[in-house]
C-alpha positions in Angstrom: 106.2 67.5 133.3 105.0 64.5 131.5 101.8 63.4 129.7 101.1 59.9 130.1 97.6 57.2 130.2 97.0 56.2 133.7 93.6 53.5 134.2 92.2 55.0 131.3 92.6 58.8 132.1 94.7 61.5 130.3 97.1 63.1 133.1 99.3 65.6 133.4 101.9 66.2 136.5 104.1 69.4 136.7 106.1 70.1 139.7 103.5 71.0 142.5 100.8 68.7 141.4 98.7 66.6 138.8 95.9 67.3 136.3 93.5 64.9 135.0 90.8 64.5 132.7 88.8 61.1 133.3 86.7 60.8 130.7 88.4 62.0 127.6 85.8 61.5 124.5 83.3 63.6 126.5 83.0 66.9 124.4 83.4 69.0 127.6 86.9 67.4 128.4 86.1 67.9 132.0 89.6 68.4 133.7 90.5 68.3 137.5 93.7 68.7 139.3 95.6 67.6 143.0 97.9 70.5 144.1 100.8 69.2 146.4 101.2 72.5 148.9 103.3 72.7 152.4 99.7 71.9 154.2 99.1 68.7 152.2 97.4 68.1 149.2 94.4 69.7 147.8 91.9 68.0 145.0 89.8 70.8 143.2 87.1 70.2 141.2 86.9 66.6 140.7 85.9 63.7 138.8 85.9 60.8 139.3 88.7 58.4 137.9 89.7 54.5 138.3 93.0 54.6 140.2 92.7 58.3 141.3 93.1 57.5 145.4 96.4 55.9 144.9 97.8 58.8 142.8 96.9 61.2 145.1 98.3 58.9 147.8 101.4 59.3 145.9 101.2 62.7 145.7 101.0 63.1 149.9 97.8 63.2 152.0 95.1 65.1 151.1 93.7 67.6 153.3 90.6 69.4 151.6 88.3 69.6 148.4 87.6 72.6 147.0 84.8 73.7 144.2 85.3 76.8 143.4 82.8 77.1 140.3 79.2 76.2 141.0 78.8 73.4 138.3 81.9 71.9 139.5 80.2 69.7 142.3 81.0 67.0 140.3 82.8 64.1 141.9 83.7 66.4 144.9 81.5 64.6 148.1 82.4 61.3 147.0 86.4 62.1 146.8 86.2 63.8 149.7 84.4 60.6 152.0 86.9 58.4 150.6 89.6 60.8 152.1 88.2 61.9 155.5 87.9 65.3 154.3 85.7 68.4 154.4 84.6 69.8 150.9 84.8 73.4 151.0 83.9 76.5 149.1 84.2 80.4 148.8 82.3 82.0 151.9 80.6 83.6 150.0 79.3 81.0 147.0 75.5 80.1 148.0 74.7 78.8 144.7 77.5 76.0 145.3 76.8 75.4 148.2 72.7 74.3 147.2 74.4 72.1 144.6 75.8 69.8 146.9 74.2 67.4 149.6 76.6 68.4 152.5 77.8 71.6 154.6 81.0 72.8 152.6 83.2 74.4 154.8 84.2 78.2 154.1 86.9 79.1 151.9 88.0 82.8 152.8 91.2 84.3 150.9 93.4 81.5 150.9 93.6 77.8 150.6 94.5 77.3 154.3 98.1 76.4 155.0 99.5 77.4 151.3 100.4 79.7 148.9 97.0 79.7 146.7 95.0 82.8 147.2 91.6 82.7 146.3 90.3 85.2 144.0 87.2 86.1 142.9 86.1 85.8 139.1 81.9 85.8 139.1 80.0 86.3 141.3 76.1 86.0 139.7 72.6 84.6 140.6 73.6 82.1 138.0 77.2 82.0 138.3 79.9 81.6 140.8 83.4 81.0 139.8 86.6 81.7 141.9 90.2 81.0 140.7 93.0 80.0 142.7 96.8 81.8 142.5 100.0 80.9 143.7 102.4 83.7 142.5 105.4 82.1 143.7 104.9 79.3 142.0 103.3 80.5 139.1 99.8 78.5 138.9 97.1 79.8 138.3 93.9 78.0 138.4 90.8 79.3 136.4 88.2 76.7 136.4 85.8 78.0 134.1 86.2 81.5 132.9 89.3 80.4 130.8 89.9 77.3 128.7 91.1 75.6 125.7 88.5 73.6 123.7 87.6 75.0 120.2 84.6 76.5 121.8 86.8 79.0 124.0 89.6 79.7 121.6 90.0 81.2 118.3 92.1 80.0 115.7 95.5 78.7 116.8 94.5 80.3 120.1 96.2 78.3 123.1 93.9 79.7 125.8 90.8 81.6 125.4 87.7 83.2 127.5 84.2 81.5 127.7 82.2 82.1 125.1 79.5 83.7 127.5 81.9 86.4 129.4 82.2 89.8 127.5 84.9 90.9 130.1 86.9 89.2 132.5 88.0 90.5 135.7 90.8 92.9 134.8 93.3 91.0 137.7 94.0 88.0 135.5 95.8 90.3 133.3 98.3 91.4 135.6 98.9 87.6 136.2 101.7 86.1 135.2 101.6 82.3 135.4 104.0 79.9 134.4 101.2 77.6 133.9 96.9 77.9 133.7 95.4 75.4 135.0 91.7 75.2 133.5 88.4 73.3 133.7 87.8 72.1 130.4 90.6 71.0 128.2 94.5 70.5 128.9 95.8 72.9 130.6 98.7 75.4 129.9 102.6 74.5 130.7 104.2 76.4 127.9 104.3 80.0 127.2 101.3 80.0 129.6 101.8 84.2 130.9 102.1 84.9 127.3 98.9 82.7 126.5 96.9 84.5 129.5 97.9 87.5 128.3 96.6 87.0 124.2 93.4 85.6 126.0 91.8 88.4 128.2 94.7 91.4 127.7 92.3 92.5 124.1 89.0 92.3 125.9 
């Protein structure tokens, strides 16, 4: 893994993919990520970023967008012209789907052709969130319901819950990542299980 300043945007790759956050002095630190699965590669929640095309180019060829939290539209129709690609979204995630100007194909329990499973997190009139796992290769991707900006965490907390959610869904405790992938702030390569688990195991 290693951190570097590509066009102006804070990345991170690991083995499996890349994170990103393009516009780092914005307070919400709005981070997005390219996984690299058997199937091709798959760009989730994104924003927008000088250079991002040929780093996902490098990366392999992408075969799908995905939002899986319903504020997350972001940069997610324009990516996905650019690559020839559907944007998609849990079946089930109506709110989404209003939120963008497109038909987003259906997500169902899998990303198709890989290892992430998609699991549900919220599901609310005002709230729809799912997260994506790959157990066997320990990512887990929580968009919303996790993260690691001063506004989520306490103290010397390296992951915490959103401030508005009393009680995450009791799964991500049994998860146990090697890295958490979140949706504001950097994400989690070290001690990420044992992060996950200070986060939500208390709640």
């Amino acid at each position: 893994m290693t951190d570097d300043e590509a066009a102006g945007d804070a990345v991170t790759e690991w083995d499996g993919g890349f994170g990103w956050i393009a516009r780092p002095e914005e307070e919400a630190r709005r981070a997005s990520h390219a996984l690299a699965t058997d199937d091709g590669v798959w760009v989730v929640d994104p924003v927008d970023a000088d250079g991002l095309d040929d780093r996902l180019r490098e990366l392999g060829d992408v075969v799908g967008v995905a939002v899986v939290q319903d504020r997350h539209t972001r940069d997610a129709e324009a990516v996905a012209r650019r690559h020839d690609v559907p944007v998609a979204a849990p079946e089930w995630a109506s709110l989404t789907r209003e939120k963008l100007d497109g038909e987003a194909a259906p997500l169902g329990p899998a990303l198709d052709g890989t290892g992430y499973a998609v699991r549900d997190l919220i599901r609310r009139d005002d709230w729809e969130e799912a997260a994506l796992w790959d157990a066997a290769a320990g990512t887990l991707l929580v968009p919303e319901t996790l993260g690691t900006l001063p506004a989520f965490t306490d103290g010397d907390a390296a992951l915490g819950v959103h401030p508005a959610i009393d009680d995450p869904p009791s799964w991500l405790a049994d998860a146990d990542p090697d890295r958490v992938l979140v949706g504001h702030g950097s994400s989690v390569h070290e001690d990420a299980s044992a992060a996950l688990a200070a986060a939500v195991g208390d709640r």
